[in-house]
C-alpha positions in Angstrom: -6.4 -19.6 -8.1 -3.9 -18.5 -6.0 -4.3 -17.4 -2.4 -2.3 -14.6 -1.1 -0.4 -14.4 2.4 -2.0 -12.8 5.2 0.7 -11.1 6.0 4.9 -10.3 4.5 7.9 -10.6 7.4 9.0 -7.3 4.8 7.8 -5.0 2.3 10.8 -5.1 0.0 9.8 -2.2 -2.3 11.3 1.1 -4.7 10.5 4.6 -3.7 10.8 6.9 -7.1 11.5 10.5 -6.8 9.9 12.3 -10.4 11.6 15.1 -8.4 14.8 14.2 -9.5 14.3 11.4 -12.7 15.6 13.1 -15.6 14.0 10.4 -17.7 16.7 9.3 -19.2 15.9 5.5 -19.5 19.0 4.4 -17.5 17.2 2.4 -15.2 15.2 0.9 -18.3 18.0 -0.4 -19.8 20.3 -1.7 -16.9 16.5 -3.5 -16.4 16.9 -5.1 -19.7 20.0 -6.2 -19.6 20.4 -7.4 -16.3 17.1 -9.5 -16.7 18.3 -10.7 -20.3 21.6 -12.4 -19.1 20.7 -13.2 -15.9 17.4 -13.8 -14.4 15.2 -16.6 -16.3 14.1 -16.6 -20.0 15.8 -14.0 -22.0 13.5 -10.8 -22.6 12.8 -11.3 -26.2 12.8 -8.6 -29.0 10.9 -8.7 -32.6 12.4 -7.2 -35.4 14.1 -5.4 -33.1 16.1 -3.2 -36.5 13.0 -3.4 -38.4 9.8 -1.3 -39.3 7.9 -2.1 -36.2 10.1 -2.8 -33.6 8.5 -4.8 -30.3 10.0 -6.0 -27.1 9.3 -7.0 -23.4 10.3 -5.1 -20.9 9.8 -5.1 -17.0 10.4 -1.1 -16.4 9.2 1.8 -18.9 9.6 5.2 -18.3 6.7 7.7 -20.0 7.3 11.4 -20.0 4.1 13.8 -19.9 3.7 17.7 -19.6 1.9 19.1 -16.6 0.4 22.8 -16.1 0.2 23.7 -12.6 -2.2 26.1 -11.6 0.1 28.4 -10.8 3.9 28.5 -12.7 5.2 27.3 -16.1 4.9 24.3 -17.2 6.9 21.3 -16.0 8.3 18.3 -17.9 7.3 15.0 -15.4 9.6 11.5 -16.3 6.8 8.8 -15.1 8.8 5.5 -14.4 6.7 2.3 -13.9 6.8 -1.1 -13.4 5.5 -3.9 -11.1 4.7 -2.1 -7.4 4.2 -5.2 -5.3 0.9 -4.8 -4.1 0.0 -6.3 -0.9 -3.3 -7.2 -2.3 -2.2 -7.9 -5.9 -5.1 -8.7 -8.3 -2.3 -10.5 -10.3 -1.7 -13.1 -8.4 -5.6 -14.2 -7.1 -6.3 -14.5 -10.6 -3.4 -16.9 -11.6 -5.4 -20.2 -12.7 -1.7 -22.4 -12.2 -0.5 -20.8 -9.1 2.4 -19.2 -11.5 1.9 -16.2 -9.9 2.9 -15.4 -6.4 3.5 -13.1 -3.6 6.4 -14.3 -1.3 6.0 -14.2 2.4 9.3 -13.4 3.4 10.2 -10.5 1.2 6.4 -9.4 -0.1 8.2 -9.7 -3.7 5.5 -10.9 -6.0 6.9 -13.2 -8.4 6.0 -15.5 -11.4 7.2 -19.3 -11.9 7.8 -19.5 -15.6 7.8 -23.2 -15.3 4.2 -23.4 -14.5 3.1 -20.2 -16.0 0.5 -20.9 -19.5 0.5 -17.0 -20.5 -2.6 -17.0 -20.4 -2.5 -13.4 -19.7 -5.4 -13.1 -16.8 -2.4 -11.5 -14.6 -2.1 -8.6 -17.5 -5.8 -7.9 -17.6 -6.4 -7.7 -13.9 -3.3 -5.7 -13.1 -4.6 -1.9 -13.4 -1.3 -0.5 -13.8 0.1 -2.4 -17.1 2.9 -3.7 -15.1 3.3 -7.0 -17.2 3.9 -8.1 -20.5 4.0 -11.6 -22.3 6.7 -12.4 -23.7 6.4 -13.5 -27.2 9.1 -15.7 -27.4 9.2 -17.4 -24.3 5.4 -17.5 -24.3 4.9 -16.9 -20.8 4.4 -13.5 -18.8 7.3 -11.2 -17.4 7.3 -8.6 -14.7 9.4 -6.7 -12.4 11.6 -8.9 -9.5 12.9 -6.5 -7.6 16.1 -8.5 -8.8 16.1 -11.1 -6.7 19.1 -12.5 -7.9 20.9 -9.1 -6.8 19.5 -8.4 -3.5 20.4 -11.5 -1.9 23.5 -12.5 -3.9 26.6 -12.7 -1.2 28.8 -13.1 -4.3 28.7 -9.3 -4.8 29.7 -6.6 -3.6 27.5 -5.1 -0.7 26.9 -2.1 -2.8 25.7 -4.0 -5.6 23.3 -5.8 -4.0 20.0 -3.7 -4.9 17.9 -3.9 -8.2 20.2 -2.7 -11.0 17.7 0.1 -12.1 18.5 1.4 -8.8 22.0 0.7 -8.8 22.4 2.6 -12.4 20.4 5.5 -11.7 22.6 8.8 -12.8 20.3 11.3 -10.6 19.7 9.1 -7.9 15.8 9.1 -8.0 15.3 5.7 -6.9 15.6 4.0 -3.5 15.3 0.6 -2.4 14.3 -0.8 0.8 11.9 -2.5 3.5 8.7 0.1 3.3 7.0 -2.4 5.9 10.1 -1.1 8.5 8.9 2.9 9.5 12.3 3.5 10.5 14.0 2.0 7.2 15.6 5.5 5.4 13.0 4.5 2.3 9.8 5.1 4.9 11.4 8.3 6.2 12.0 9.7 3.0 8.5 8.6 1.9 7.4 10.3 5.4 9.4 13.2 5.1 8.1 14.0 1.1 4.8 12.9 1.2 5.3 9.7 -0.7 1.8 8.5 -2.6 0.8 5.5 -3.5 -0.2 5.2 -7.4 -3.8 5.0 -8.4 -4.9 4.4 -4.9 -8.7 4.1 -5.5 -8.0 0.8 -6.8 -7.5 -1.5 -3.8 -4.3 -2.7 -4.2 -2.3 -1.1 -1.4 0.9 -0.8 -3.7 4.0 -0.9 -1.7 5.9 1.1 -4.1 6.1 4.8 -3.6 6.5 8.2 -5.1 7.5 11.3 -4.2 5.7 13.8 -6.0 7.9 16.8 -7.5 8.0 19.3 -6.1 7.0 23.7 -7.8 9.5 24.6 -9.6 10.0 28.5 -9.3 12.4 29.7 -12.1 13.1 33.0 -10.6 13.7 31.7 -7.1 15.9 29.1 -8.6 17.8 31.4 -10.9 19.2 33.5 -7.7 19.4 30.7 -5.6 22.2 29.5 -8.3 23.2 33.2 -8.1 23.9 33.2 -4.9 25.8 29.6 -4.8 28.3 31.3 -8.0 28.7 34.5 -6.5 31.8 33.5 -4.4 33.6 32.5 -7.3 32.5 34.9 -9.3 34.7 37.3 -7.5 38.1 38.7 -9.0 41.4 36.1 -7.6 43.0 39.2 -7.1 42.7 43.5 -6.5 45.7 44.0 -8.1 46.9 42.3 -11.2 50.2 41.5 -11.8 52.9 40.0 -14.4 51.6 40.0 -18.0 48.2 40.6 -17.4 49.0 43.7 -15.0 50.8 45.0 -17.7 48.3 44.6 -20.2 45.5 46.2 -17.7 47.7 49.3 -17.4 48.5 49.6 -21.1 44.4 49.3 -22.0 44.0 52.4 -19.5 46.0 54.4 -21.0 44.2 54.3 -24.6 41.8 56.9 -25.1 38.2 55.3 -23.9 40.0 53.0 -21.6 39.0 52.3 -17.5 40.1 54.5 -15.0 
């Protein structure tokens, strides 16, 4: 088994704003692809053109319907991967030590070199955050791109996880949630981040901002209000062609005066 740290010099962690995802599977498949030419064993499909397509992926994004108690109904996009618990089931579990939580970074990690697939991380983990890979025969999971964050060879701005990095709406932030001044705990302080399933013990350091009513008349003047300058004629007075034309329309029988 494997014994977890006492304590993490960071919380490196995501904060995801269902807000603002769109759910459209961006950060899903920069995750893939990154991870897949980059970061360890490729992660495999089967029969990926075929009738039953299967593959391994280390972020998913599920969409569900919600009916508040008061307003229409909203559409929620649910991304989910690994969260990086602080007490991670996953890793205490781990009968080769495969799985780990670092101590500089709080990144929980697994050593494919020594990992069985034994799958004891899978069942313990009550959020379905990993997934055996078929292929490579041993088990997958979010890194928090490790090979991003601290790689000097890129640019400064590349240097989060690429689900963040690709993210169109710009729901997901990256950044040390053990630091209270760090801008992910202020927007977590400032929104009310929550932690996911948090009756379960593991003190997950990833985040979510819950979305927020959405009031359709409210929002309809609000973008009412935001058009109405250019709404506006460019001009009292027409003139060239179109003055012309204006003046020629009144004079018809049933034109403007």
């Amino acid at each position: 088994m494997t014994d977890l740290p006492q304590t993490t010099t960071r919380k490196m962690g995501l904060v995801i704003d269902l807000d603002t995802c769109v759910g459209c599977h961006a950060c899903v498949i920069s995750c893939k692809g990154w991870n897949t030419e980059n970061y360890g064993a490729p992660l495999s499909d089967q029969d990926a053109y075929g009738a039953n397509p299967s593959g391994t992926f280390l972020n998913r994004v599920h969409s569900y319907e919600v009916q508040p108690e008061q307003g229409p109904a909203q559409l929620i996009h649910f991304p989910k991967s690994c969260l990086h618990c602080e007490d991670a089931p996953c890793v205490t579990v781990c009968p080769t030590g495969a799985s780990y939580k670092r101590v500089e970074d709080g990144i929980v990690l697994v050593n494919e070199d020594t990992c069985i697939g034994c799958g004891l991380c899978a069942w313990s983990c009550p959020y379905g955050a990993r997934e055996l890979d078929l292929a490579a025969g041993v088990m997958k999971k979010c890194t928090l791109c490790v090979d991003r964050i601290y790689n000097q060879n890129l640019p400064e701005e590349d240097r989060q996880p690429a689900c963040v990095r690709t993210c169109p709406a710009g729901a997901r932030h990256f950044g040390d949630l053990g630091d209270p001044n760090s801008d992910v705990s202020q927007l977590v302080a400032a929104r009310g981040g929550i932690d996911l399933m948090p009756e379960m013990g593991t003190k997950p350091v990833n985040k979510y901002l819950p979305p927020r009513p959405k009031d359709t008349l409210a929002r309809s003047q609000d973008q009412i209000d935001v058009l109405s300058p250019f709404l506006a004629p460019v001009a009292e007075d027409t003139v060239g062609f179109l003055g012309w034309l204006d003046r020629a329309l009144e004079k018809l029988p049933g034109g403007s005066n």
